[in-house]
N, C-alpha and C positions, 0 to 999 in steps of 0.2 A: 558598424558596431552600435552596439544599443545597451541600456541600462539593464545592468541586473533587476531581476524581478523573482523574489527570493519569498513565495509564500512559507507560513507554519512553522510555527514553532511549538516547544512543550505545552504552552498554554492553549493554544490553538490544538492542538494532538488533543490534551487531556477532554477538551470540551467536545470535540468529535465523538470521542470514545465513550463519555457521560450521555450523551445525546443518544446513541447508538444503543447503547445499553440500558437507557429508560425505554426505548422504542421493544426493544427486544422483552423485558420485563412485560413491557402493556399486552406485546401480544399473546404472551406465556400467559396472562390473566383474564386475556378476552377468548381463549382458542377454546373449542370444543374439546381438545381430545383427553385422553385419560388422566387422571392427575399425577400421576408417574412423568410425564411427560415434560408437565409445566412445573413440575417439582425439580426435573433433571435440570431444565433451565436456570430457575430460578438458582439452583444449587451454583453450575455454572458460573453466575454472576458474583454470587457472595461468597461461594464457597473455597476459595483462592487471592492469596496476597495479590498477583499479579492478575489485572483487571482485563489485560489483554490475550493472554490465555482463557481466560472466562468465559470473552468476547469468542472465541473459537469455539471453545466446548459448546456454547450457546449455540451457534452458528450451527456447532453438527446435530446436536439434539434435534433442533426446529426443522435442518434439512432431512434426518431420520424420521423423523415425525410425518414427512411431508409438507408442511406448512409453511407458505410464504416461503420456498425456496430460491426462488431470486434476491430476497432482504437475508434469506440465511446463507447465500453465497457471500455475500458483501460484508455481513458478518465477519465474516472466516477470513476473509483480504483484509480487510483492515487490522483486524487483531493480529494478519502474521505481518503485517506490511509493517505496523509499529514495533516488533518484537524484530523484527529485519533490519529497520532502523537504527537501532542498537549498536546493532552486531555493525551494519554499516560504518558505523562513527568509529566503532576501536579496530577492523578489517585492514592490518600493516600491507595486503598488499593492493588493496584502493586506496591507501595514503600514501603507495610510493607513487601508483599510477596520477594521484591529484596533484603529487608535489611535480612533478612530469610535466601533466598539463597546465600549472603555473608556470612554470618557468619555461615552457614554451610561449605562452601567452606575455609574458614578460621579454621575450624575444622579437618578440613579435609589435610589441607596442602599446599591447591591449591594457589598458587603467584596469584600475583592482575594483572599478563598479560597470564595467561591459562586460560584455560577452558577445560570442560569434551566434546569430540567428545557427538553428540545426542548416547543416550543409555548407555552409558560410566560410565554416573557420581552414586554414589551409590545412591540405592531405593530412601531414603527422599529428597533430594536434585530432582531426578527428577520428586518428585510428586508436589516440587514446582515448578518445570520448566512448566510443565504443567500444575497447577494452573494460573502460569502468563500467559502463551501461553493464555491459554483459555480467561481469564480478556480481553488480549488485540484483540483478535479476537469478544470481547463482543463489548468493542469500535466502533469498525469499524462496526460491525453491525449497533449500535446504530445512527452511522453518515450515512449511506447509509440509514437506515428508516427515517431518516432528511430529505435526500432529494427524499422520496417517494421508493425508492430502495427497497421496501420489499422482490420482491423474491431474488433479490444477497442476502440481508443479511441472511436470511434463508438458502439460498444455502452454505455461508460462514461458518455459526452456525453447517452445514450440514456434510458437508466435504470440509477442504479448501483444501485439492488437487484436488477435482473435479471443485470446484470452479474458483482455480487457470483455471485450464482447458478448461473450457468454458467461464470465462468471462477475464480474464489477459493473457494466453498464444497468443491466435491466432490474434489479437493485437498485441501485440510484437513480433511476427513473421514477422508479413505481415511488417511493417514498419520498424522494428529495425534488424531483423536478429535472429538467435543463440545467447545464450547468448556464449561468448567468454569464452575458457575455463582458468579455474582460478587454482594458484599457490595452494599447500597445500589444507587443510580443510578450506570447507564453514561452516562449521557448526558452529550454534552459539550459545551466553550463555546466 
């Protein structure tokens, strides 16, 4: 058993999303292509209460344009993955399946700051791990077919490490770097 390790929070979300969003902005200012283009962007960004939707429209503009379509993939996953988030926190039937896997975890002996390494945790417990998995990978589907996304979300429905793959990694490559390596287990519960 090992300590929870519980990245992000609103603060952290919101500065992701500002960072993401200036980057997005600079490119729309530095790009070649028509001013309709960088206008759509820009629009995008400011033209919407919700900054995360913006963050998508942005994402499809720049990927319709052509432009930096690796950073306009990553665009698109982030804005739905936040707007996913959401719906995740109020989703009554990933709150039955969470209160499940507590109280099996409390069956089991596990403290309210461990968790089972992935593969770890006994049989039932991880077929609810992968019930929730799955629910919330249904989410984020359902927010990428929102905003017209159908093959990522079928990609995502498909296999989210290929997915991860072609539409989040090489994006975050190009702009952000490696992810930085990190203290103890990532894994999460």
């Amino acid at each position: 058993m090992k300590k929870k390790n519980r990245p992000s929070d609103k603060e952290t979300t919101a500065a992701v999303l500002v960072n993401i969003a200036a980057r997005v902005g600079k490119l729309a200012d530095e790009a070649e292509p028509t001013p309709s283009w960088r206008d759509k962007v820009k629009a995008a960004l400011t033209g919407t209460a919700d900054r995360r939707e913006g963050m998508i429209r942005a994402g499809q503009a720049m990927r319709d344009a052509g432009k930096d379509i690796d950073f306009a993939n990553l665009t698109i996953c982030i804005g739905a993955e936040n707007i996913a988030e959401d719906r995740i926190k109020t989703d009554a039937g990933l709150a039955r399946i969470s209160a499940a896997i507590k109280k099996k975890e409390k069956k089991y002996g596990l403290k309210e700051d461990e968790y089972w390494p992935p593969g770890e945790a006994p049989d039932d417990v991880e077929t609810l791990q992968a019930a929730f998995n799955k629910r919330c990978r249904q989410i984020m589907a359902d927010v990428l077919r929102e905003f017209g996304e159908d093959e990522m979300a079928a990609a995502l429905l498909a296999d989210e490490d290929a997915f991860d793959a072609k539409y989040r990694e090489p994006g975050r490559l190009a702009h952000f770097g490696p992810h930085p390596k990190r203290r103890g287990n990532t894994g999460s519960s």
